[in-house]
C-alpha positions as CSV (number, residue, x, y, z in Angstrom):
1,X,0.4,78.2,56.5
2,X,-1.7,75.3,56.6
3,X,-2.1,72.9,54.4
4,X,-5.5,70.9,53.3
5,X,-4.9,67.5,52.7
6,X,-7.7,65.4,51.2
7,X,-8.9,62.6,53.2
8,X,-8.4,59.2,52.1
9,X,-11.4,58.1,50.7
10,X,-12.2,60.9,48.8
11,X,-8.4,60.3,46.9
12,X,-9.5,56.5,46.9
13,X,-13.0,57.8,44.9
14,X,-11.1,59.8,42.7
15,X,-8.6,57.2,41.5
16,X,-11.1,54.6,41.1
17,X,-13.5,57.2,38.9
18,X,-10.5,58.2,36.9
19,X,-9.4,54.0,36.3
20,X,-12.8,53.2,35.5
21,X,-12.9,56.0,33.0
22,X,-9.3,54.6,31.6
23,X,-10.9,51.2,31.3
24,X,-14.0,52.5,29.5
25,X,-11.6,53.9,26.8
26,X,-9.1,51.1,27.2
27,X,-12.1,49.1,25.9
28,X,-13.3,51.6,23.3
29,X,-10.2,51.4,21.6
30,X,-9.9,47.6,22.2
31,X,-13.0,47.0,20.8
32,X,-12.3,48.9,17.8
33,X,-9.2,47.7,16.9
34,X,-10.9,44.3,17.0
35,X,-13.3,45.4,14.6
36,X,-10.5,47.1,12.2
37,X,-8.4,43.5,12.1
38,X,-11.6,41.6,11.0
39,X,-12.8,44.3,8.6
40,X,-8.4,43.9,7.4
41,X,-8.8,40.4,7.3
42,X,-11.8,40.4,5.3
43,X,-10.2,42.6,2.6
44,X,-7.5,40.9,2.6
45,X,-9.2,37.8,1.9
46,X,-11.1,39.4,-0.9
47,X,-8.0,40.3,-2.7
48,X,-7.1,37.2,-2.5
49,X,-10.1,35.9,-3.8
50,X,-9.9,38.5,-6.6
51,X,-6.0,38.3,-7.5
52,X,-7.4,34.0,-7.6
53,X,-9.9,34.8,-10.4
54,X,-7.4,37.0,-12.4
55,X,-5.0,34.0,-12.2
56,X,-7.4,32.0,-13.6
57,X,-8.6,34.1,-16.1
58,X,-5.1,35.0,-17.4
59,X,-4.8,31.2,-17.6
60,X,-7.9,30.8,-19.6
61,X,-6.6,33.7,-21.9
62,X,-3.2,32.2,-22.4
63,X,-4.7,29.4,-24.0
64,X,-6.8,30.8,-25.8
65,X,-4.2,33.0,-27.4
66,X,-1.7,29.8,-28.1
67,X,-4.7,28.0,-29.3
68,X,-5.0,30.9,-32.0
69,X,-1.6,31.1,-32.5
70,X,-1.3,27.9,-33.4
71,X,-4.3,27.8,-35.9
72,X,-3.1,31.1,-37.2
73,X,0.5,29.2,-38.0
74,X,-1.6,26.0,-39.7
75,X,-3.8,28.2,-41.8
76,X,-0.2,30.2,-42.8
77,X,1.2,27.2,-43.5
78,X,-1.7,26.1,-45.3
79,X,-1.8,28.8,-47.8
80,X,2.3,28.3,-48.0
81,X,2.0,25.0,-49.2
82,X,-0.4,25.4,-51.7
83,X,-1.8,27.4,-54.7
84,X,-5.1,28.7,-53.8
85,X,-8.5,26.6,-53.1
86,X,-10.0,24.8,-56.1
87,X,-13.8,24.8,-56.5
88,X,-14.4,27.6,-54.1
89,X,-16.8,29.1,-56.8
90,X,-18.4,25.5,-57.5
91,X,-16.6,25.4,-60.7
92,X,-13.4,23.7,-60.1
93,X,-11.1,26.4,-61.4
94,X,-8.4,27.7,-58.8
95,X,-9.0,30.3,-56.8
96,X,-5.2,31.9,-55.6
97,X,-5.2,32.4,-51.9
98,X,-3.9,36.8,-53.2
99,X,-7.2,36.8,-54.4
100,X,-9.2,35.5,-51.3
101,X,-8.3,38.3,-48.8
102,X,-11.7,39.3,-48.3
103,X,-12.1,35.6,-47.3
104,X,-9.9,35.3,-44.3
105,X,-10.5,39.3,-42.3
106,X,-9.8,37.7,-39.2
107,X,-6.4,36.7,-39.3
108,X,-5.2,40.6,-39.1
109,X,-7.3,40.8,-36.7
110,X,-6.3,38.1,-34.9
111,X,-2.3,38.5,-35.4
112,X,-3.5,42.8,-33.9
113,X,-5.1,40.9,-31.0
114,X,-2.8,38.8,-30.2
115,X,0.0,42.2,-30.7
116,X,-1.9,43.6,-28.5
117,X,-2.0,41.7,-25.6
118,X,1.6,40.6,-25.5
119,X,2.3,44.5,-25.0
120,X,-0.1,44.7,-22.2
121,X,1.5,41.6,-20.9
122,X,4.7,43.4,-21.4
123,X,3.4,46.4,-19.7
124,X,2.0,44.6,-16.5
């Protein structure tokens, strides 16, 4: 039986169609992987960015929230330390501080807000 051997440069044709066509794809993939790192890098950085600005933020609301917990304690200690606020109804009679609720609403809801946030702290 005989056998047909291809000639040389039709194997040599073949091998360097086949190797440019590994190239092309070699470079394909190269290409976008390139493109996936940068578009990785550039998320990255944003959450970096972003996690930055929570920092800060956080920052901003702890002071904030010692700031009101501090006047929160004054004003307690205030009203501890004395019977009520005189000439509050421009007639110099004492007003008792049990009577002046309606007066102070946001320190419940300050002492809720500031409740509420530790938690979430907590939580996080």
């Amino acid at each position: 039986m005989t056998q047909i051997v291809p000639d040389g440069e039709a194997i040599r044709i073949k091998m360097s169609e086949a190797l440019a066509e590994i190239e092309a794809h070699v470079y394909t993939l190269e290409s976008t992987l390139k493109a996936s790192i940068k578009a990785n890098g550039q998320f990255v950085a944003e959450i970096i960015t972003v996690k930055a600005e929570r920092d800060a933020a956080l920052a901003r609301v702890t002071v904030l929230q010692n700031s009101l917990e501090g006047l929160l304690s004054e004003v307690d200690a205030l009203i501890g330390d004395s019977q009520g606020v005189y000439g509050l109804h421009l007639n110099g009679d004492n007003s008792p501080w049990d009577e002046l609720g309606d007066w102070l609403p946001s320190r419940d809801t300050s002492r809720a807000a500031i409740t509420a946030w530790n938690a979430l702290k907590e939580q996080s």
